[in-house]
C-alpha positions as CSV (number, residue, x, y, z in Angstrom):
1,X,-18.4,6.7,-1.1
2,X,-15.6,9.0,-2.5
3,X,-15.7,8.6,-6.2
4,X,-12.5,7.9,-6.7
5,X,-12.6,5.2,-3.9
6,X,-15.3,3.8,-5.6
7,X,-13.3,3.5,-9.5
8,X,-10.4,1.9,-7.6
9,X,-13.2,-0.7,-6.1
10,X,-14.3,-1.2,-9.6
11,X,-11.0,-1.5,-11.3
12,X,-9.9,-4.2,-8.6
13,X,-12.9,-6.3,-9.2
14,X,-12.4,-6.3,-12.4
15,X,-9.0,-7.3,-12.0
16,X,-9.7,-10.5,-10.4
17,X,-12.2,-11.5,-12.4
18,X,-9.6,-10.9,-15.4
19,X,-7.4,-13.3,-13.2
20,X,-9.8,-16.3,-12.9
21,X,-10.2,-15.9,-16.5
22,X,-6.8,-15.9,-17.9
23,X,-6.4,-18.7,-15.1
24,X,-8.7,-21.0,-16.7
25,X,-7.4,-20.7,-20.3
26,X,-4.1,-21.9,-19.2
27,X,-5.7,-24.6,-17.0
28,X,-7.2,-25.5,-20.6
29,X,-3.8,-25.2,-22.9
30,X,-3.9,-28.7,-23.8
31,X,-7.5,-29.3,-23.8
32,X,-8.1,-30.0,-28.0
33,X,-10.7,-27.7,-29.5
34,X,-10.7,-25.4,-26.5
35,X,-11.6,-21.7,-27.3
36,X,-10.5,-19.3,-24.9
37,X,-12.4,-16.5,-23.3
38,X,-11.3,-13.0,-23.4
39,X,-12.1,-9.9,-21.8
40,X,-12.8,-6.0,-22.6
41,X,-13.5,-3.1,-21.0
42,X,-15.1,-0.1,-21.1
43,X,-15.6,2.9,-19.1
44,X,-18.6,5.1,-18.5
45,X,-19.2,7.6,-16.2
46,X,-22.6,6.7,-14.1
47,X,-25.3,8.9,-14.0
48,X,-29.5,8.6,-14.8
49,X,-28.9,6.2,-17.9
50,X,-25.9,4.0,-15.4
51,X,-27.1,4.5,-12.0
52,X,-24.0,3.7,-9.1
53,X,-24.4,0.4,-7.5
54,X,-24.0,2.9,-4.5
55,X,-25.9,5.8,-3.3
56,X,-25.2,9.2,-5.3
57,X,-22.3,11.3,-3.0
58,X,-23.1,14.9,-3.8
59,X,-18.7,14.2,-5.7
60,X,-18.4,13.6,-9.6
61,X,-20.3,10.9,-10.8
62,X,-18.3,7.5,-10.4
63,X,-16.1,6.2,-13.2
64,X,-17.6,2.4,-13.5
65,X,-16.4,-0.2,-15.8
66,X,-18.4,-2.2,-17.5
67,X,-16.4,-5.6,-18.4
68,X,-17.6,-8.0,-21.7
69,X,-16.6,-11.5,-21.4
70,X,-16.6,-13.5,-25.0
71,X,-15.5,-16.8,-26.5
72,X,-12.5,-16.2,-29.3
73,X,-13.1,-18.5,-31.7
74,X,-10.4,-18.6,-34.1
75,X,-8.9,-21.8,-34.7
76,X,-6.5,-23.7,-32.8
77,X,-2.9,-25.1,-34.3
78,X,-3.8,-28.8,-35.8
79,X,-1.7,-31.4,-35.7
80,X,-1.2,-34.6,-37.1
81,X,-1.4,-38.2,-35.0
82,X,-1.6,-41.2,-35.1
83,X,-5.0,-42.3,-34.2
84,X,-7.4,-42.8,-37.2
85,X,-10.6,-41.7,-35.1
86,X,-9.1,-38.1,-34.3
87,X,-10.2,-35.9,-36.8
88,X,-9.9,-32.1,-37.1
89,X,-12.1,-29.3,-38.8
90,X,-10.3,-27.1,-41.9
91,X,-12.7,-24.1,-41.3
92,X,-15.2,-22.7,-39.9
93,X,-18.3,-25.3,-38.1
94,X,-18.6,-28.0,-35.4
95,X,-19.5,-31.3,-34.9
96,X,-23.0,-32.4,-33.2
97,X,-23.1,-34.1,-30.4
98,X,-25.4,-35.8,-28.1
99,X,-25.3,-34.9,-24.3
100,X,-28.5,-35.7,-21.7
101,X,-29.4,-32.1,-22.4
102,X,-29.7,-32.2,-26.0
103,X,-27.9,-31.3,-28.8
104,X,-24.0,-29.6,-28.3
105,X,-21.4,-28.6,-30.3
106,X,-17.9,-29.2,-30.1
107,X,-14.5,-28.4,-32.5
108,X,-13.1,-31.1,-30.0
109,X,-12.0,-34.2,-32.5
110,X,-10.1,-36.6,-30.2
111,X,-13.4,-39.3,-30.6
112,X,-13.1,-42.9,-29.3
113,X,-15.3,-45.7,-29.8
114,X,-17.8,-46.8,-26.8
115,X,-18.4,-50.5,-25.6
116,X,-20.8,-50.9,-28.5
117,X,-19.0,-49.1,-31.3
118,X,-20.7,-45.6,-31.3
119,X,-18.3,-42.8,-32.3
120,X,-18.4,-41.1,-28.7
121,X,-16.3,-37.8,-27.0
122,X,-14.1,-38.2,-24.4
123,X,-16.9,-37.5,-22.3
124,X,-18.7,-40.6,-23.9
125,X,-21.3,-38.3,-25.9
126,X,-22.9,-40.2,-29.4
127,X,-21.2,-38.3,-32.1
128,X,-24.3,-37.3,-34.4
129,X,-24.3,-38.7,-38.0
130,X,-26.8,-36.8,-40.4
131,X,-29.9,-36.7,-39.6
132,X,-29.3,-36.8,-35.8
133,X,-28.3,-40.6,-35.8
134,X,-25.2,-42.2,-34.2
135,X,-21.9,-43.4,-36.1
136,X,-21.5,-47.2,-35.2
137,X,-17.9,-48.3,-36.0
138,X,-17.4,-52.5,-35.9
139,X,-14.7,-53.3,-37.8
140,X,-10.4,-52.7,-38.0
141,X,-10.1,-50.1,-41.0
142,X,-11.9,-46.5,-40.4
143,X,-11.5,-44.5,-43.1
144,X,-12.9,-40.7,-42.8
145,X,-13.4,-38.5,-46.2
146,X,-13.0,-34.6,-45.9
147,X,-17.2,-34.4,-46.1
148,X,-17.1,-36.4,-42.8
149,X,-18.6,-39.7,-44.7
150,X,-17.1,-43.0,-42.5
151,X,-16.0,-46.3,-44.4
152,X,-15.4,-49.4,-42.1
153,X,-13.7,-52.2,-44.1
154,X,-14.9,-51.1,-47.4
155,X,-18.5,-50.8,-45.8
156,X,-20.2,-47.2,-45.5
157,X,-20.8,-46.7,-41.8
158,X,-22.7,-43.1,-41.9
159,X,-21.8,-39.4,-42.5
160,X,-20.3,-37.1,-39.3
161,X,-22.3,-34.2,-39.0
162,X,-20.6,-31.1,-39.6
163,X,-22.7,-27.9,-38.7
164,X,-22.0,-23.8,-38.6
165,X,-23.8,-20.7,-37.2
166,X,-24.9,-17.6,-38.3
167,X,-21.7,-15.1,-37.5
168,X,-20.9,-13.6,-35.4
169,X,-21.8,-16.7,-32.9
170,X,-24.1,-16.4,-30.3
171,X,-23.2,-19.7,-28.4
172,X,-22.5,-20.7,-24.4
173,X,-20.4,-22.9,-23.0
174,X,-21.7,-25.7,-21.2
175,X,-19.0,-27.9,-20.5
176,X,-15.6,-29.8,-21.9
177,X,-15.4,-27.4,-24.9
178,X,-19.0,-27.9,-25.8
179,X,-21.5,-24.9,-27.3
180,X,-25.0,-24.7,-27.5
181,X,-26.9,-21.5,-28.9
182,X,-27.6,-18.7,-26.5
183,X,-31.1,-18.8,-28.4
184,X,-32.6,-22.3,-28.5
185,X,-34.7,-21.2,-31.1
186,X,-31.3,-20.9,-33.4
187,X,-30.7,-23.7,-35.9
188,X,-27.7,-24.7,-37.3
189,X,-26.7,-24.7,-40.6
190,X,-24.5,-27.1,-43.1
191,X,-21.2,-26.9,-42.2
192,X,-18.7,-26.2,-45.0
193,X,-15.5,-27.4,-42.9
194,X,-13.5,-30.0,-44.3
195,X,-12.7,-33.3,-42.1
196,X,-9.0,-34.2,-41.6
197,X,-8.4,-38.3,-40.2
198,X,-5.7,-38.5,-37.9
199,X,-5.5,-34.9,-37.5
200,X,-6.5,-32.7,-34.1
201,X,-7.2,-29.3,-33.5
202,X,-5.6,-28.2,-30.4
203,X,-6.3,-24.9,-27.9
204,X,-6.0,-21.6,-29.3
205,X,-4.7,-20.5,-25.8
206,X,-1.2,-19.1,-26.5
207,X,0.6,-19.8,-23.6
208,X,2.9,-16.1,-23.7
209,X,0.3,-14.1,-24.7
210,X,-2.0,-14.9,-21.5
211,X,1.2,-14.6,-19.4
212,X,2.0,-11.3,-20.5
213,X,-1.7,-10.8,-19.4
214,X,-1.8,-12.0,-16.2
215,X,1.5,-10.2,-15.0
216,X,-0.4,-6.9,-16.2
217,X,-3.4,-7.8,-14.5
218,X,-1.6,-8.6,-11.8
219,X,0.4,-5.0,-11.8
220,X,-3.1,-3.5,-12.5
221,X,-4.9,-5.0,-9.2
222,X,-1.5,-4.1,-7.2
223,X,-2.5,-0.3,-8.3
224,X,-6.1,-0.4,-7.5
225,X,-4.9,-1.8,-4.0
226,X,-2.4,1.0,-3.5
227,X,-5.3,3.7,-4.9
228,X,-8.1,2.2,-1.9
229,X,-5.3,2.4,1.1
230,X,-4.3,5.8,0.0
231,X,-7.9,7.0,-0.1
232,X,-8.5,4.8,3.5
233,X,-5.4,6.7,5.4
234,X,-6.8,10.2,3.6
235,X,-10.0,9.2,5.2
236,X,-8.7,7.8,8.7
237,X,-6.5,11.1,8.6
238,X,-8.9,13.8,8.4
239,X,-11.6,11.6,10.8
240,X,-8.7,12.1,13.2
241,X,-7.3,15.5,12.7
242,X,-10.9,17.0,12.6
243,X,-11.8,15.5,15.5
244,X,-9.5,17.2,17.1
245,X,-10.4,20.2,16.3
């Protein structure tokens, strides 16, 4: 394959994989605690350390582009409502939660409480309490200090577990804002973020910024496109005219 048919392949792939990206941080601008997922780029020319995914052309080495996904973690804008069982963290760490696969983490503070009283997610996940145990809330009055210690009418109900990770994180996404370790070996630490009641930490997905993105992804994949049927005629041209010959 001509090497510069073969960069224009690569850039265009890229592109749309850009696109589904961007895509699903705006799909997720009002999910709370959401951290969106960028993308970088960089180029290399292949050779014996980055062997072609194609056969070697006896042209220039290919130009191939290696892409890194990764989570940006900076915090999302917190706001205040009006629900005493929302609750936002003031730095860095996560809360514990229990899913069927274990242990997740989550900066996703709009909690609820189940049929029984446990402190769940949205998705109905235990939120852990130190120690690994569940918060049961029976009562009217929920009060919620900054160290994450729960008072139901006057009564201590537990302590929310607030956890960090060695930086920079190494965590994956599994679901509805929810992080595990990339190593399962990796445990977590005490958190020092501060709990805020009736506060909630929404997306960090700015809504202009991944516009702005996807028009020049957009422009960029229109390019590529432009760059493979210009090498396709070049190549259906001289098939012709040298058959002729």
């Amino acid at each position: 394959m001509n090497s510069g048919m073969y960069a224009a392949v690569s850039g265009s792939l890229a592109a749309m994989q850009r696109m589904d990206l961007i895509s699903n941080n705006l799909a997720n601008i009002n999910t709370p605690g959401y951290k969106k997922d960028q993308m970088s780029f960089e180029s290399l020319l292949s050779g014996t350390a980055n062997p072609p995914a194609v056969p070697q052309g006896s042209t220039a080495d290919p130009i191939l582009q290696k892409e890194n996904i990764y989570v940006d973690y900076a915090n999302g804008p917190i706001s205040q409502s009006s629900n005493p069982l929302d609750l936002a963290l003031d730095g860095d760490g996560f809360f514990a939660v229990t899913t069927p696969e274990g242990t997740a983490y989550t900066r996703q503070g709009n909690f609820r409480t189940s049929a029984d009283g446990t402190l769940v997610t949205v998705d109905g996940y235990p939120v852990q309490g130190t120690g690994g145990t569940a918060i049961n809330i029976q009562g009217s009055r929920v009060e919620i200090d900054t160290k994450g210690v729960v008072t139901v009418d006057g009564t201590p109900a537990g302590e929310i577990s607030v956890v960090d990770f060695n930086k920079p994180y190494s965590l994956t996404k599994t679901g509805n804002a929810l992080f595990v370790p990339a190593n399962p070996q990796a445990a977590p630490q005490a958190g020092t973020a501060k709990v805020q009641q009736g506060y909630i930490e929404g997306s960090n997905v700015e809504s202009i910024s991944e516009m702005v993105q996807m028009i020049e992804t957009n422009r960029y994949y229109e390019a590529c496109t432009k760059v493979i049927t210009g090498f396709n005629d070049m190549a259906t041209k001289a098939a012709n005219e040298l058959g002729r010959v």
